[in-house]
N, C-alpha and C positions, 0 to 999 in steps of 0.2 A: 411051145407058144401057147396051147391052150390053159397050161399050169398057168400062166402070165397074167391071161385074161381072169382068171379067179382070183386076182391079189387086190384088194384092197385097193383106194386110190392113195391112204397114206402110205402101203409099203409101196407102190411102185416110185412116190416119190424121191421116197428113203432111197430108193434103191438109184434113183438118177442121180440123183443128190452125192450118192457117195461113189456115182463113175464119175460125175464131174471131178469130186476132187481130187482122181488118179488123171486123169486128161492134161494134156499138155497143154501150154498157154497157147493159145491160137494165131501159127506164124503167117497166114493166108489174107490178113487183113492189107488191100494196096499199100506200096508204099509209100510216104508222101517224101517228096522235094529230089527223088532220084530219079536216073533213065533209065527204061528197060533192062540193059545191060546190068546195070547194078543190084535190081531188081532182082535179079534172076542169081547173081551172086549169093545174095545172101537168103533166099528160098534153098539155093544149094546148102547153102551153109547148116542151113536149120534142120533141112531135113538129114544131112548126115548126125548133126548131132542127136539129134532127136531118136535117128537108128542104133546108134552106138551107145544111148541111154550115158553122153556126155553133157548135158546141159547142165549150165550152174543157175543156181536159183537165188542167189540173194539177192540181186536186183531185182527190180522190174523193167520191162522193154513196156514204154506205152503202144498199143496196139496200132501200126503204121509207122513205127518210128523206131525198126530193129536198132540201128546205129546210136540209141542210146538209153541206158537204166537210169532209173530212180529211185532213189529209198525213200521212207517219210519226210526226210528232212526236206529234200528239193520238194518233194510234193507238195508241201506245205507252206508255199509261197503261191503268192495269188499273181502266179503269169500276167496277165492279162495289165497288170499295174507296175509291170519292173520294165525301165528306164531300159534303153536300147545296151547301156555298159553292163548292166543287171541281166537284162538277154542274155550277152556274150558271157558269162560269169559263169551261170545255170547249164548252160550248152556244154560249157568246160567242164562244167562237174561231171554233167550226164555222159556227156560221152567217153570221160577217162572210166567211167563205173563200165559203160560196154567196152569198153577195151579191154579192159580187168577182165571181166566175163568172158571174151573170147579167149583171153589168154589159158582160163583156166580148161575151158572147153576144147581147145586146142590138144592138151597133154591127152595123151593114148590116143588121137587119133591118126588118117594116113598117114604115109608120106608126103603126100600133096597138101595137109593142112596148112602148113606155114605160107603155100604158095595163094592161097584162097584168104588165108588172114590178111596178108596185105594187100590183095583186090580189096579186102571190106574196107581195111580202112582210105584206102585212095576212095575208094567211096562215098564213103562217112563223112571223110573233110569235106568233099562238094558239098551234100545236102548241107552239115552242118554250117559251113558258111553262107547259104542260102538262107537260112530258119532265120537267122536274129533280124535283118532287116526285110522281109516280106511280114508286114502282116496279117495278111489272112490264114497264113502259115502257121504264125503262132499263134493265131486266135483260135485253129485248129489242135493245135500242140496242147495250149493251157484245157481243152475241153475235156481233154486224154489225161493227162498225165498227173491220175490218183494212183497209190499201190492199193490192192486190194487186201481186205484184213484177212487173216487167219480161223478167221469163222466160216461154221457152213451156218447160213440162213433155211437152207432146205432140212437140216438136221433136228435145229430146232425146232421148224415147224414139225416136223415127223414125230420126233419125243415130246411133243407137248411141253414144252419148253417154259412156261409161264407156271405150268402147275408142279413143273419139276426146282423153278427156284426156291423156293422154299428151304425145301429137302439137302438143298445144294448148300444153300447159304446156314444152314445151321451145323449141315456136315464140318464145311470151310472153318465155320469156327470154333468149332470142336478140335479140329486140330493142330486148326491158327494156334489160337490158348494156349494147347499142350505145348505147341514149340515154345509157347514164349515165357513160358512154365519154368523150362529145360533150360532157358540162355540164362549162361552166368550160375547153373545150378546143374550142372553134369557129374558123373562119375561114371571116368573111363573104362571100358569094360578089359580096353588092352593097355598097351603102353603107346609114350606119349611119343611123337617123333616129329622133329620140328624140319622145316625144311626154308632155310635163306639165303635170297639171292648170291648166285654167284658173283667174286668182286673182282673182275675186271680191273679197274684202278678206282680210288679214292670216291665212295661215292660222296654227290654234293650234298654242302647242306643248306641250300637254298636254291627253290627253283625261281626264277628271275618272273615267269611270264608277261605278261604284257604285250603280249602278239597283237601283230597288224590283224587285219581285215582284208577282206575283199570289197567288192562294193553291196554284195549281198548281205555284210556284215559277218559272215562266216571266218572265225577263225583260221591266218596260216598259218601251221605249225610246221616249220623245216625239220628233216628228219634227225638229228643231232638233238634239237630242243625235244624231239616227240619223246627218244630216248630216255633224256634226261628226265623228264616228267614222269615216265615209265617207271625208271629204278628209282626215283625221287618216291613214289607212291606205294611203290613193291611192296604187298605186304610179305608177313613172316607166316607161313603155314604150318600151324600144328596139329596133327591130324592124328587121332585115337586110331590106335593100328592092332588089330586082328589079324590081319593076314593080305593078299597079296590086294584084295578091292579093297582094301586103304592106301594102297600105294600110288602116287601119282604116273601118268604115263602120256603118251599116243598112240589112238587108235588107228585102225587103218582096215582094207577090205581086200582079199584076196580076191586075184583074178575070178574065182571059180563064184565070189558074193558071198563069201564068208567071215563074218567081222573078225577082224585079230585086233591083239593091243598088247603094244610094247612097252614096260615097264620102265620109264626112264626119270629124273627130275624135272621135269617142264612142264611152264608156265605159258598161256598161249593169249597174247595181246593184242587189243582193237580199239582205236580209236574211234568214238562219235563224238556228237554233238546234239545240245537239248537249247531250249530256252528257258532261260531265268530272268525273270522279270520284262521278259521282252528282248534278252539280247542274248545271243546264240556263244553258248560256252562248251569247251570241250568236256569231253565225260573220256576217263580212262579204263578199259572193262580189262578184266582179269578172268581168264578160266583155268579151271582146272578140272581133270579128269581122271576117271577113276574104271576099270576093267567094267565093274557092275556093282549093282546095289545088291547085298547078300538078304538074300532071305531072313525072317525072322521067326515064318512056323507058315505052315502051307495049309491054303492056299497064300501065297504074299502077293497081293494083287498091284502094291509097288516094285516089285522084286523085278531086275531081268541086266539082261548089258548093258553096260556103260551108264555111268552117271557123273558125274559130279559140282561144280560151284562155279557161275559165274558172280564175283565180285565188281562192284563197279564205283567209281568215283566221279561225282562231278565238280569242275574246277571254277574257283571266278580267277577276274585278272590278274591275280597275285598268285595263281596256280595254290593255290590253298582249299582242302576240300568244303564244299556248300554243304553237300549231304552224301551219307554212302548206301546202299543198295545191293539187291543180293537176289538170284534166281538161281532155280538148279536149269541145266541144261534144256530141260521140257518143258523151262515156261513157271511152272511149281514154284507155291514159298516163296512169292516174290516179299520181300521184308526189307524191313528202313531202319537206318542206324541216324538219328540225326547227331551234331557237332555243335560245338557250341561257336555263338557267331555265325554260324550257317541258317539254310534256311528251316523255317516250321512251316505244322500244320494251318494252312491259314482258319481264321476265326471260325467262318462258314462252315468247315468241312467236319462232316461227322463220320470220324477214321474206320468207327466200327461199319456203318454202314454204306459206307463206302469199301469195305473189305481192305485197309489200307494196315499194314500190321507194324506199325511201329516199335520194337525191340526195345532201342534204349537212349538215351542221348549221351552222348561222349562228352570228355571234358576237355580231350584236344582234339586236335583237326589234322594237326602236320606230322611227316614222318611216316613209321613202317608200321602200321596194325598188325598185332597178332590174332590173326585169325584161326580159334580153333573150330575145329571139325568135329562128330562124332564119328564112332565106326560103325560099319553097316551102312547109315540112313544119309549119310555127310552131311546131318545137317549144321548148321552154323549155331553153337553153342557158347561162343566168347568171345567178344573182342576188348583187347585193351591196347595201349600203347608203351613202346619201351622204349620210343627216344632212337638211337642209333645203335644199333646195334652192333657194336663192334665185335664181342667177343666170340668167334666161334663155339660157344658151349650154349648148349640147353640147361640152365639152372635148374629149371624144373623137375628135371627126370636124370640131371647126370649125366650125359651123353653129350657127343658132340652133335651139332647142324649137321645137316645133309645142305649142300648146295644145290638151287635149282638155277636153269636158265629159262628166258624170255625167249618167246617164239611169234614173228605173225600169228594170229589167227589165220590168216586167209593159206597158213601152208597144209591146214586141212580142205582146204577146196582143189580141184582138179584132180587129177591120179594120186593115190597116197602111196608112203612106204612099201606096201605091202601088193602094189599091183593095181588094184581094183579103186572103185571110188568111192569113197565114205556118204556123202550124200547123194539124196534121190533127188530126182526134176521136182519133188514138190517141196523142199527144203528139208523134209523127214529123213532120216537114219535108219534104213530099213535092218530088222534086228531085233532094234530094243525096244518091240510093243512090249505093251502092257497088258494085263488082264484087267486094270483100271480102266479101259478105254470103254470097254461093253457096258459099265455103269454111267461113265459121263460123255457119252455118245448126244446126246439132247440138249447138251449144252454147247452145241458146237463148234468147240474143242474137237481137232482135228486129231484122232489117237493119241489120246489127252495121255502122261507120261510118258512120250518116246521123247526121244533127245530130236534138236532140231539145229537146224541152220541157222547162220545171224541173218534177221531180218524176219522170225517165223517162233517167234516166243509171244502166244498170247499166255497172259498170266493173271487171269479171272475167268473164274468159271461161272460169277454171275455178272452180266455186262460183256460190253465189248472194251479190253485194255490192249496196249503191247507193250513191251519194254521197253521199243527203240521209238515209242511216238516223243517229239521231239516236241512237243504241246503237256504231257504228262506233269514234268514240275509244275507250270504256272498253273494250270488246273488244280492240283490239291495243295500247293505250297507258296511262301514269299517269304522277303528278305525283310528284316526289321528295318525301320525306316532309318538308320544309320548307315544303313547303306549306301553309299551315294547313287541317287535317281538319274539314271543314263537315258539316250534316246534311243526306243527302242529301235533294234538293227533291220526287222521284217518290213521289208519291201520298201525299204528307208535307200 
């Protein structure tokens, strides 16, 4: 204690700062619209998971309100002005995301778990059908219910944060540049190895969409159409291969908290939603994974476990892509492919200094991208288009395709393959630190290079961005005014 008393007021900060962000979300906040009895249910509930280090984190629980998560997108409606059927809409969403959450939370725990999941949810329905018509309820609910960003605020003030942009932003684009140096202008260091969907039956060649709504305006996608859109989009992965961390897989965590990873063909899929122009479209994400990123001479302060490529697509109502997009797993190299017909950068925005890294503009939109890889760094070095791909042969290299299949995402959350559980309570992959983190600690960036959970990708280290903000397109982009101008769907 007296060592304590000698620290600086900035490091003790630092030092709060970074036990907050190991701290579990705090489940001791009253609950609002339950009785005792239920109350105490899900205190139970919280504190066994919290003990068996099973909590899932991609949602958020608004503080008082266990029985339901939210991700940006629900957040991002202004409660306070949605229509009583808008209520009940929003309430649906939130509480199918805690449901989801329990479910995942549930796997590896007692045997009495399943008997306490369905206390919560006999639970949950009462409050939940309480909330939409009390208002002072929901006037309580809308005052809550923000997710919190992926920054630490105490970080930055601890690093000096203002005199470290700089430094940061000309880092960034020192290697922005080199990447985009590299696209379209690679030479593989190994050989080339394509990997395309597995074919089940005939895929389509036209995705229909045109999906209803809610009254949120929030696209329904039935899970037949989700499918179809999925394989409709599947790109073609050609990945420069050195050795086995080129090879696509799934990871997983031994009992003991030891990260394993299985070498398999799979592709692992998730469905969101952004807004474009004001009306809420679906975005189709693609990941893939990779054992580790290999070193390239030591010290590699990108170097360590697991890496690889989230791809993503956003669709308009003809399921045809607006724009495509690209992160590595830790948030990194977030990069724009724009389409033609799709959306641009609007006039306003100045891409450089806004750190926005536009790659290239394509000259189709539909169909299966080939997306090549490099090895080592995986980073996105080509895309083009070939139409359908019928032929099981790699033209390029001689070889036949490797088939992959399509996986939820979300069958990385709860127990995995291997025993144990892949992510932490704070959305992190404990594992695959960096040595990068010790330099961009100030820009607070949470152990900036580890892999993370959906819903925990910030992806600028100058500013505050995320992947999944659902306000992101219409902020830097828009649609040519041939578009046809719709009413916007937010809180409509």
């Amino acid at each position: 204690m007296a060592r304590l008393i000698g620290f600086s007021p900035l490091v003790i900060l630092l030092l709060a700062t970074l036990a907050g962000c190991a701290a579990r979300p705090a489940f001791h906040t009253p609950v609002v619209a339950l009785p005792i009895t239920c109350e105490q249910q899900f205190e139970r509930w919280h504190s066994q998971v919290a003990t068996d280090g099973r909590f899932d984190a991609q949602d958020w629980s608004p503080p008082g309100y266990p029985y339901l998560r939210i991700d940006r997108l629900l957040a991002s409606f202004e409660l306070a002005d949605l229509s009583l059927a808008q209520r009940r809409d929003w309430l649906a969403h939130a509480h199918d995301k805690a449901q989801q959450g329990w479910h995942y939370e549930m796997q590896g725990g007692p045997a009495q778990a399943a008997q306490w999941l369905a206390k919560l949810r006999k639970c949950a329905g009462l409050a939940v059908a309480a909330l939409a018509d009390n208002d002072a309820l929901w006037r309580r609910l809308a005052s809550v219910a923000q997710v919190p960003d992926s920054y630490s605020t105490g970080a930055q003030i601890a690093g000096l944060y203002p005199l470290m942009v700089p430094i940061v932003d000309w880092r960034a684009g020192v290697t922005m540049g080199a990447l985009a140096q590299r696209f379209d202008h690679y030479t593989p260091r190994g050989r080339w190895q394509s990997y395309h969907l597995a074919v089940s039956e005939p895929k389509i060649a036209n995705t229909p969409g045109g999906w209803t709504r809610d009254s949120l305006g929030i696209p329904i996608v039935d899970a037949h159409e989700l499918e179809n859109l999925f394989r409709h989009h599947a790109p073609v992965w050609r990945l420069d291969t050195l050795d086995r961390n080129d090879r696509p897989g799934r990871p997983g965590r031994g009992k003991g908290g030891r990260l394993r990873f299985q070498l398999e063909p799979v592709v692992f899929t998730h469905l969101e939603f952004s807004y474009v122009q004001g009306i809420i479209q679906p975005q189709l994400v693609y990941l893939v994974l990779f054992a580790a990123r290999s070193a390239e001479s030591w010290p590699d302060i990108y170097a360590g476990a697991l890496d690889g490529l989230v791809w993503r697509v956003t669709l308009d109502d003809q399921a045809r892509a607006l724009v495509y997009d690209s992160i590595h797993p830790c948030g990194c190299y977030h990069q724009w492919l724009l389409v033609k017909d799709g959306l641009s950068p609007r006039p306003t925005v100045n891409l450089r200094a806004e750190d926005l890294w536009v790659l290239d503009e394509l000259s189709e939109n539909s169909g299966s991208p080939v997306l090549s890889l490099s090895a080592g760094d995986h980073q996105l070095v080509g895309v083009q288009f070939v139409g359908s791909v019928a032929e099981p042969t790699d033209r390029t290299a001689g070889r036949p395709y490797r088939r992959y299949r399509l996986e939820p995402l979300d069958r990385l959350r709860g127990r995995s393959w291997s025993g144990g559980r892949l992510y932490g309570f704070d959305g992190l992959i404990d594992g695959t630190e960096r040595l990068e983190r010790y330099l961009l600690w100030p820009t607070g960036v949470v152990s900036a290079g580890a892999m993370r959970q959906w819903g925990h990708h910030a992806v600028s280290f100058v500013g505050r961005r995320h992947f999944d903000d659902p306000d992101l397109l219409d902020q830097y982009f828009w649609l040519p005014p041939s578009w046809k101008a719709r009413r916007s769907s937010r809180g409509q």
